[in-house]
N, C-alpha and C positions, 0 to 999 in steps of 0.2 A: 173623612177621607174621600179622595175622589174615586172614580168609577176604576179606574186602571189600577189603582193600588186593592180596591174590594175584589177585581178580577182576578189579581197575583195572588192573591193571598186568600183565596174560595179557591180556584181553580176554575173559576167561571167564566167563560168569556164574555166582554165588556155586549158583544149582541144579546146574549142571555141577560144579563142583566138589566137592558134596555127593557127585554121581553118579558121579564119579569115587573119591571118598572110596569109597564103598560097595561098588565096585566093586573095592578095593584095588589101583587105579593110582598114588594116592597115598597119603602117612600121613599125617597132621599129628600133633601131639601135644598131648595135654589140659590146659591150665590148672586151677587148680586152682579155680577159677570154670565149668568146665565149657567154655567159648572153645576154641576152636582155633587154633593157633599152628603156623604152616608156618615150615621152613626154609628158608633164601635158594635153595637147588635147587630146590624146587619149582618155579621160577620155567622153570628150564629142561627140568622134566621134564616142566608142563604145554604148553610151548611144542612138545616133541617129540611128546605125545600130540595136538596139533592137526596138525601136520603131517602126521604118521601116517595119521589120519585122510584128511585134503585127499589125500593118495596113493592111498588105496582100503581101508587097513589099517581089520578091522572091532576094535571096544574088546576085544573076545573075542582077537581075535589079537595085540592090542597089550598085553592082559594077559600072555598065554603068553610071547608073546617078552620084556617088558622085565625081569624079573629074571637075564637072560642078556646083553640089551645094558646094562642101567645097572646099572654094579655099582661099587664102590670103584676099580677099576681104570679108571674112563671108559668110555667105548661103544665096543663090539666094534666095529671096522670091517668086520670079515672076513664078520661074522655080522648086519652090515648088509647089506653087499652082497650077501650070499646070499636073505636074503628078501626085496630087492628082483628078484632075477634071475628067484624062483619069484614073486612076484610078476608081472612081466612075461609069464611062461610062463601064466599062470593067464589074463590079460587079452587077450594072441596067440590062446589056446583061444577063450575068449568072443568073441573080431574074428572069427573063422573061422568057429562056429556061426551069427553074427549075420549074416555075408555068406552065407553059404550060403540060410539065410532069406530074406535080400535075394533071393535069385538065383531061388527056390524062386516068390518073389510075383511075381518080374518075367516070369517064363517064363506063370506062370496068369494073367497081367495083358491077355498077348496074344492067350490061347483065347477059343475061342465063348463057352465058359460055363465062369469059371474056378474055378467052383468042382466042375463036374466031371470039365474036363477036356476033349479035344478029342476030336470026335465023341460025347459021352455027352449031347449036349443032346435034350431034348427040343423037341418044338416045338405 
């Protein structure tokens, strides 16, 4: 199928797709008119690179891992669920730093002068 019909039918716009092309998340293959011509998988393996995405996975990581989860043999389950777990641990990290921050503004929220601190006001 060509690019505009992959685009209608992902919801992808055909620059995404370019960008993914270039990116070698996808391949298409060349017509002899120069056109590109996707196979029927793309369909699902652009469908998977949105997803990806919508979860937090950046194109950088979603490159590295998918010739490991999409291979002839179908997608790694195992090796899904593991970059979903580090995943999780990566985002628990980030919850933890951001609450800390939280806690770090609420505490300076209640001083004299919060931005020096209590007792460092001048007056």
């Amino acid at each position: 199928m060509k690019i505009g019909e992959v685009a209608a039918r992902t919801g992808v716009s055909v620059d995404a797709l370019r960008f993914y092309e270039e990116k070698k998340l996808i391949k298409p293959q060349r017509a002899a008119n120069g056109y590109r011509h996707y196979p029927e998988q793309t369909l699902q393996l652009v469908g998977y690179i949105k997803l990806a995405q919508q979860l937090g996975f950046s194109l950088a990581e979603i490159g590295e891992n998918l010739p490991l989860l999409w291979n002839s043999e179908g997608v790694s389950i195992d090796l899904l669920a593991r970059l979903f777990a580090e995943k999780i641990a990566v985002l628990d990290e980030r919850i933890g730093q951001m609450q800390a921050l939280r806690d770090a503004l609420a505490e300076r929220a209640t001083q004299v002068c919060p931005l020096l601190g209590e007792g460092l006001a001048s007056d």
